[in-house]
Wavefront OBJ file of the C-alpha trace (Angstrom):
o trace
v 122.355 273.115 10.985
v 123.931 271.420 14.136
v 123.089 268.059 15.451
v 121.958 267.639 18.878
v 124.909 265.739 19.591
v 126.971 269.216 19.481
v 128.299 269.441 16.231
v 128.145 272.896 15.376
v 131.313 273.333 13.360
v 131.458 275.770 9.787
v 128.178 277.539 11.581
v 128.610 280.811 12.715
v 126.281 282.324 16.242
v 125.854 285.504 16.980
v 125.306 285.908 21.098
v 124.378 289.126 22.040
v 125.272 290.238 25.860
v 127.739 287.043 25.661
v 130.419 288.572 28.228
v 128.940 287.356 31.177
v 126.252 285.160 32.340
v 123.738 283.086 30.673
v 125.065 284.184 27.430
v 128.664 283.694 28.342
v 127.768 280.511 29.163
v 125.569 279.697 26.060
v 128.644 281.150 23.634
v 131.416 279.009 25.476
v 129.061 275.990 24.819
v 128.934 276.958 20.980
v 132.436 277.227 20.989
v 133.027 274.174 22.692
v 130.361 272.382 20.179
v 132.842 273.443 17.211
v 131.156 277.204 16.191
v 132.561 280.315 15.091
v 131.037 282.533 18.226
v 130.629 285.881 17.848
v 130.486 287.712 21.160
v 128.106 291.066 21.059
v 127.759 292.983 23.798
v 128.845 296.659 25.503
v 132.121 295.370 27.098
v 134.140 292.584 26.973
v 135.353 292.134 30.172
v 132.955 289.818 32.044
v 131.007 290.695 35.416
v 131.121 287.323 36.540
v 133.403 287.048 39.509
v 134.771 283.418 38.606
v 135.581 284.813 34.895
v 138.968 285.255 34.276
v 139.122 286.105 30.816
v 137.059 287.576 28.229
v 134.375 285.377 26.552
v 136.082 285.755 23.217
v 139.702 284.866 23.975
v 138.450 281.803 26.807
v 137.029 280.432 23.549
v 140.176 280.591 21.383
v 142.063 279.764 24.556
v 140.120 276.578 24.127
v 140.733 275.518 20.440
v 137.614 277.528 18.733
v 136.955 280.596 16.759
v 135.319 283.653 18.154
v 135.764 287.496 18.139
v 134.263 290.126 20.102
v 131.985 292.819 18.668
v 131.252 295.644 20.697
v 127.442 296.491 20.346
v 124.535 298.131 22.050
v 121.232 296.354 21.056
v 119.486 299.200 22.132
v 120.781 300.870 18.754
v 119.471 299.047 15.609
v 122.196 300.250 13.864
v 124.665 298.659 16.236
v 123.064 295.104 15.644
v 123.098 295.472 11.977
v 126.626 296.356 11.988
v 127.292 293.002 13.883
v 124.971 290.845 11.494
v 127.186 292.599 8.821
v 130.669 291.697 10.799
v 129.270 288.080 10.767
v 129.528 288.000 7.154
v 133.410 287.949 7.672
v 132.522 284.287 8.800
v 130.054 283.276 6.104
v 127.093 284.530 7.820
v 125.328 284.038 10.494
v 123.665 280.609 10.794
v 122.233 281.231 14.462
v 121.426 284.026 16.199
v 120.402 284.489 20.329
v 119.495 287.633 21.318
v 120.044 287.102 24.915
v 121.432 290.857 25.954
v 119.434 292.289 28.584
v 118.870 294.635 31.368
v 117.199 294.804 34.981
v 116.173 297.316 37.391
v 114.098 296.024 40.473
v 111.393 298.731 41.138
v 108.153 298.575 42.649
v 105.651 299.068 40.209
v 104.395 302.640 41.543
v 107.914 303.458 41.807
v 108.864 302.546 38.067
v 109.776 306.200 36.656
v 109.787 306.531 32.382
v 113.614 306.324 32.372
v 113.295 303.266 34.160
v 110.475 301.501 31.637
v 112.284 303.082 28.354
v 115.660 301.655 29.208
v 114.718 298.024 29.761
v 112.640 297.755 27.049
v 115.380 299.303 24.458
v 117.461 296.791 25.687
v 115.258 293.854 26.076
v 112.536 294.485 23.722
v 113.985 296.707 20.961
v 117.186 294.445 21.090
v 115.628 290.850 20.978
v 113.046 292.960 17.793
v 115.290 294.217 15.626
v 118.099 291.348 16.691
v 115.512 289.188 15.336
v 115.018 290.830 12.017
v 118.429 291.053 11.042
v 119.620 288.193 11.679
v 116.297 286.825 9.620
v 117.277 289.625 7.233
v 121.017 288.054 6.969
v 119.829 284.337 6.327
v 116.981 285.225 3.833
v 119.416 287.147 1.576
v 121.913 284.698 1.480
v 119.108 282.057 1.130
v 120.044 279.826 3.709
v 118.089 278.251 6.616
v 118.702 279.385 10.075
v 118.243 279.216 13.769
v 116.901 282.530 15.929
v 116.497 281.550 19.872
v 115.407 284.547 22.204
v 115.954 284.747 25.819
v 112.612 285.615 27.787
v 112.255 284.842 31.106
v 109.776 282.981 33.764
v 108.601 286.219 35.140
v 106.715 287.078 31.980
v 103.994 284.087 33.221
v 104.778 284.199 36.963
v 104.483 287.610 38.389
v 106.768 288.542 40.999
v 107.901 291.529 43.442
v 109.789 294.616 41.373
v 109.745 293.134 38.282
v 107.060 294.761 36.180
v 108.459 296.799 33.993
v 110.983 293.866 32.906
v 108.404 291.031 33.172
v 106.594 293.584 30.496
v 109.973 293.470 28.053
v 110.138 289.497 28.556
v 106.216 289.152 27.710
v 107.022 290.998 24.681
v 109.488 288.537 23.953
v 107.405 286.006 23.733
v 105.436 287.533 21.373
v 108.162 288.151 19.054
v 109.400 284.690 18.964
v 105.694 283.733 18.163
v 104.884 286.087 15.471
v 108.227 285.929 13.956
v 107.987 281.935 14.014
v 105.116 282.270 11.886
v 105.963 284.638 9.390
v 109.750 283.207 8.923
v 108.752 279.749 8.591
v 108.031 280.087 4.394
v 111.898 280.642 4.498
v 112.902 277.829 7.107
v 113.893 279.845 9.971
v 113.067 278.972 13.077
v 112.424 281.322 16.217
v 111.834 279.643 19.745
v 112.645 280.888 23.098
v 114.356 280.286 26.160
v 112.556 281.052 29.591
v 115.164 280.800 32.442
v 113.843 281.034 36.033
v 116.001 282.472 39.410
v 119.418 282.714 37.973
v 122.889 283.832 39.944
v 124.345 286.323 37.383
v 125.411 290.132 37.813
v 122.486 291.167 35.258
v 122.401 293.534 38.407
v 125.412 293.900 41.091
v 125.382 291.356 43.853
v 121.980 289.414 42.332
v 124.532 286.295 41.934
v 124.899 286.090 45.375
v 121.045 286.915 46.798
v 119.533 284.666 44.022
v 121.740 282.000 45.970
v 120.246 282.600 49.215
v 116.295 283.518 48.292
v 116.007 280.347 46.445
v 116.028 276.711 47.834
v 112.859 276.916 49.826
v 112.794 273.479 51.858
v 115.705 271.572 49.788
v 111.912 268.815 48.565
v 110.389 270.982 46.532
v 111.615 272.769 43.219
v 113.606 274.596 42.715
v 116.040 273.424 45.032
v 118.047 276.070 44.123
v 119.263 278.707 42.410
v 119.843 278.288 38.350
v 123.098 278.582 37.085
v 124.353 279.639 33.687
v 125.658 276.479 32.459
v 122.081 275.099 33.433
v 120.377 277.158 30.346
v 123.167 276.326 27.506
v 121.852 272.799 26.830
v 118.348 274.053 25.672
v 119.854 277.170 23.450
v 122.209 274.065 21.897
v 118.925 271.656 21.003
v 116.717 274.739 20.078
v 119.575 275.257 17.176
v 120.311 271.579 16.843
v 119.042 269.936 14.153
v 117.031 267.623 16.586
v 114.823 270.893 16.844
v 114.041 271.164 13.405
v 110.507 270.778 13.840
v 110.435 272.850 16.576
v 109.721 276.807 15.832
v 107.734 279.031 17.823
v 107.958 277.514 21.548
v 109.125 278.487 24.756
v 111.605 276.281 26.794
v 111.622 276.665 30.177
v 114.816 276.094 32.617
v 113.356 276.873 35.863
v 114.164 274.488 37.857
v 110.743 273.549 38.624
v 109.322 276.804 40.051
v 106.391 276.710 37.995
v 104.981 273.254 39.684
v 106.278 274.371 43.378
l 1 2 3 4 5 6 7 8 9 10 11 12 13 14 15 16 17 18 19 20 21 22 23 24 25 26 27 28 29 30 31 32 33 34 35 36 37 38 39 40 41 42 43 44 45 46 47 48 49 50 51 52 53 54 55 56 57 58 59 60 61 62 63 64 65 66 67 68 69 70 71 72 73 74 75 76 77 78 79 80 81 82 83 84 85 86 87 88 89 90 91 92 93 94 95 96 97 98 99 100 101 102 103 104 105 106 107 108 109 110 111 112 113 114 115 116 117 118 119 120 121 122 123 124 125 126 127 128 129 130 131 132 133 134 135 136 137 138 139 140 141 142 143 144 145 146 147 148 149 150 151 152 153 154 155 156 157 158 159 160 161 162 163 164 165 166 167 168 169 170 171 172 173 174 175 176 177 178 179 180 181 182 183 184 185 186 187 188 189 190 191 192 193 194 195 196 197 198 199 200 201 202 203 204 205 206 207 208 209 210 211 212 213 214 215 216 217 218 219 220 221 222 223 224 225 226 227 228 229 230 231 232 233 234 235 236 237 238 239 240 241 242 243 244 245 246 247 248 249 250 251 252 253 254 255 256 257 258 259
């Protein structure tokens, strides 16, 4: 595996939902750390609005190796096919299952369309992502790296949120149960929990995480997350400096949870 120091060159990482966003920014840090990035996610063409390029070509812009993959997690199938694709590259050596959806509802308002979609995206995508990649590295006999994104509203309830906080709770719970099953074959399986971050996960969120978080400019968080603030902890959670580290929950929150 990788060393903390960012040395991740002759691995190959899978990032699902890597077009824009957190995992945009987590795959251009792979590729900048030497990977072979593979980008899955419904479209290429990112929603940030400071993106000028796809996440794929920005990388090989840059010197690296990466290809885009167009998957929908939601489909099983779909992430098989891109654990299979991987094998173009030797494999894959790390996966993060970072795709994922939101819809802000209040929770008498949350219909069945509403509470299926985010969890085939969120749940059913980080589940089965998990497997296959674990699938991948156990048949090939290698040791690998599995890092989930969940999310600070899965411990920290919040306005609207539910139905995902539900799907990011679950996440949790995969990374734990996995970790322990997955550990007789040295794979590791830790998450990610990122607090108030400006993406597009839904139109114009970039912009009103900016201005509902800050609070007094003393106490955390002082503002908004961004996605280059999560990369770092995806990078050490598949570093070899993390290999004793399985079944834990990083959180990049900026504080919120001490506020």
């Amino acid at each position: 595996m990788g060393t903390i120091t960012g040395d991740f060159a002759d691995e190959t990482v899978i990032v699902t939902g890597a077009s824009s966003g957190i995992g945009r920014a987590v795959a251009l840090a792979f590729g900048e750390a030497g990977a072979t990035v593979v980008n899955a996610d419904v479209r290429a063409e990112p929603k940030d609005h400071d993106a000028e390029r796809p996440t794929h070509e920005a990388i090989r812009e840059a010197g690296g190796e990466s290809e885009y993959v167009e998957t929908d997690v939601s489909d099983p199938a779909e992430i098989e096919s891109v654990v299979e694709a991987a094998r173009e590259f030797g494999g894959v050596d790390v996966m993060i299952n970072n795709a994922g959806v939101h819809v802000s509802r209040r929770f008498r308002e949350v219909s069945p369309e509403d509470l299926e979609r985010v969890h085939r995206v969120n749940t059913v995508g980080t589940f089965f992502g998990t497997q296959a990649a674990a699938n991948d590295m156990i048949e090939r006999g290698e040791p690998g790296c599995i890092v989930n994104t969940a999310s600070s509203t899965a411990s920290m309830p919040d306005w609207e949120h539910a139905h995902y906080a539900a799907t990011k709770g679950a996440i949790r719970m995969v990374t734990r149960s996995a970790a322990l099953e997955l550990a007789q074959y040295d794979i590791r399986v830790n998450s990610v929990a990122p607090g108030p971050v400006a993406t597009e996960i839904t139109e114009g969120w970039s912009e009103r995480a900016e201005e509902s978080v800050g609070g007094d400019g003393r106490t955390p968080p002082t503002r908004a997350g961004r996605p280059s603030d999560l990369a770092g902890a995806y990078l050490y959670l598949a570093s070899e400096g993390a290999d004793y580290v399985t079944g834990e929950q990083v959180w990049v929150d900026g504080g919120s949870r001490i506020a």
